[in-house]
C-alpha positions in Angstrom: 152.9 56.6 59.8 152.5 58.5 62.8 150.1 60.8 60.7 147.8 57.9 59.9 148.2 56.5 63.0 146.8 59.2 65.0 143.4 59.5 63.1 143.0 55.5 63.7 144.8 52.1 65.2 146.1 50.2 62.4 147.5 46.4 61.6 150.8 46.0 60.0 149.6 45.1 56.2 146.9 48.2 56.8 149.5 50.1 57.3 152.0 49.0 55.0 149.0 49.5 52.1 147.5 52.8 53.3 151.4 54.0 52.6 152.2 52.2 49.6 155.3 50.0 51.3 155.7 46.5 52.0 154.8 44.7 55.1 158.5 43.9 56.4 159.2 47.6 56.0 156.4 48.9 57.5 157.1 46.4 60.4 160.6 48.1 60.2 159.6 51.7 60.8 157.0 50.8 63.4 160.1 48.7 65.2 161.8 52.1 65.5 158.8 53.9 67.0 157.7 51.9 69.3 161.5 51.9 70.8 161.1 55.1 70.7 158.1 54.9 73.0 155.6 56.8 70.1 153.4 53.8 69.6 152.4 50.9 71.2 151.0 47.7 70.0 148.1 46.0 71.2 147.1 41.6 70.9 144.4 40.5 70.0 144.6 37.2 69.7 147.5 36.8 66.7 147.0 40.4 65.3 148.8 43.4 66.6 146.9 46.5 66.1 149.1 49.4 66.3 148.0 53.0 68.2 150.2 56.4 68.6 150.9 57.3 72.1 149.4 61.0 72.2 150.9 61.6 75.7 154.6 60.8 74.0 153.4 63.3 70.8 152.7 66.0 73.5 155.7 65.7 75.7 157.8 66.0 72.6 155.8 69.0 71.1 156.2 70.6 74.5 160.3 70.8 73.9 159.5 73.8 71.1 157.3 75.8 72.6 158.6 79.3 74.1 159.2 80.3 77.6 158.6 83.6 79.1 159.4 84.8 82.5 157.2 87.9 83.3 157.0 89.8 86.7 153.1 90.9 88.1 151.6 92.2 91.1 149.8 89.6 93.7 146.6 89.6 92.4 146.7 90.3 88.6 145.1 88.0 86.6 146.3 85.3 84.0 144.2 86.7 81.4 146.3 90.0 81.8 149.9 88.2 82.3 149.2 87.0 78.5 148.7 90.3 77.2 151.6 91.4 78.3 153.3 88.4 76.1 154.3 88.7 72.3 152.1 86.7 70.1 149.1 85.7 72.3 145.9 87.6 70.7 143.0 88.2 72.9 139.2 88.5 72.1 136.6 89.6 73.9 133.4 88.0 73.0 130.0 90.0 75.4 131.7 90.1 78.8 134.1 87.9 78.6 137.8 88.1 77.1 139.5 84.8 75.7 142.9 83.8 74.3 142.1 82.9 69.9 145.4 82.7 68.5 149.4 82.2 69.7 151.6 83.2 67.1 149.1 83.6 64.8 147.1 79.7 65.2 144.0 80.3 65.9 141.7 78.2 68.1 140.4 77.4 71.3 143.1 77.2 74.0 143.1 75.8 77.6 145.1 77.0 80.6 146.9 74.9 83.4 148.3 76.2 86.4 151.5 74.0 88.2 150.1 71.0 85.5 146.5 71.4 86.6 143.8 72.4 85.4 141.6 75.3 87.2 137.8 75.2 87.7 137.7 78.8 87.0 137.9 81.2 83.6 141.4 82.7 82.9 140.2 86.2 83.5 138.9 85.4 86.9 142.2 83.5 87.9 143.9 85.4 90.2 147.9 84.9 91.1 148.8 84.9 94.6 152.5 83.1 94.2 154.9 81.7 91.7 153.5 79.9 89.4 153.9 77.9 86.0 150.7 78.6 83.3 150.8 76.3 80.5 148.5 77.6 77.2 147.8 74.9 75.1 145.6 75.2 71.5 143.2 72.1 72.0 144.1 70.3 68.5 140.7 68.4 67.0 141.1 64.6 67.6 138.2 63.3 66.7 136.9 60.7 69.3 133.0 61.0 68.2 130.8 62.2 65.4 127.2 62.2 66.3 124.6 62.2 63.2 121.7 63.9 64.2 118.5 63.9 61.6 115.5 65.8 63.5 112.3 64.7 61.9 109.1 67.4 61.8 
């Protein structure tokens, strides 16, 4: 459910046919996620249209990811605080160096420091005090696809 769920909003009976169950249990199973704060229905008019709650999916992803504690000098960038960490793979790409896999997923990764989000690139982030850096592999939700036909 929450797989289908997350690539669109769905009614009840859409639901309960994309998976191949009946309506009542459907209605069931989306009782229990909703208590559990995953989803959240929305009225329009008689019809509830069902959505995932991405912010509930991240804060419970967040639970298994690993913590390091590493000690640098004032000054030394993030860029080189995650080299010094098992599992994060750097590349550099013309003068730049970037962070392409954790543990061996590859992608394209952000960086938050204290829960927000610098205006600078990780290499040029400098540390001057305790801090908490977050790494997190942007996963592909797709919000827009954009068919382009150039004509000559």
């Amino acid at each position: 459910m929450l797989k289908l769920l997350m690539k669109d909003d769905y009614h009840i009976s859409g639901l309960a046919k994309a998976l191949g169950i009946s309506v009542p249990v459907a209605a069931k199973h989306t009782r229990i996620l909703e208590a559990a704060g995953l989803i959240e229905s929305r009225k329009f008019g008689k019809t509830h249209v069902l959505k995932v709650r991405m912010d509930r999916i991240y804060e419970i992803l967040d639970t298994f990811g690993e913590q390091y504690e590493v000690e640098v000098k004032e000054g030394t960038s993030i860029l080189e605080v995650l080299k010094t960490v098992a599992g994060v793979k750097i590349r550099k790409m013309d003068d730049k160096e970037f962070v392409v896999s954790i543990n061996g997923e590859e992608g394209f990764y952000i960086y938050e420091v204290g829960g927000k989000l610098p205006e600078v690139p990780i290499s040029d982030y400098k540390l001057s005090k305790n801090v908490e850096i977050d790494i997190r592999r942007l996963v592909p939700i797709l919000k827009k696809r954009v068919k382009v036909k150039v004509h000559k």
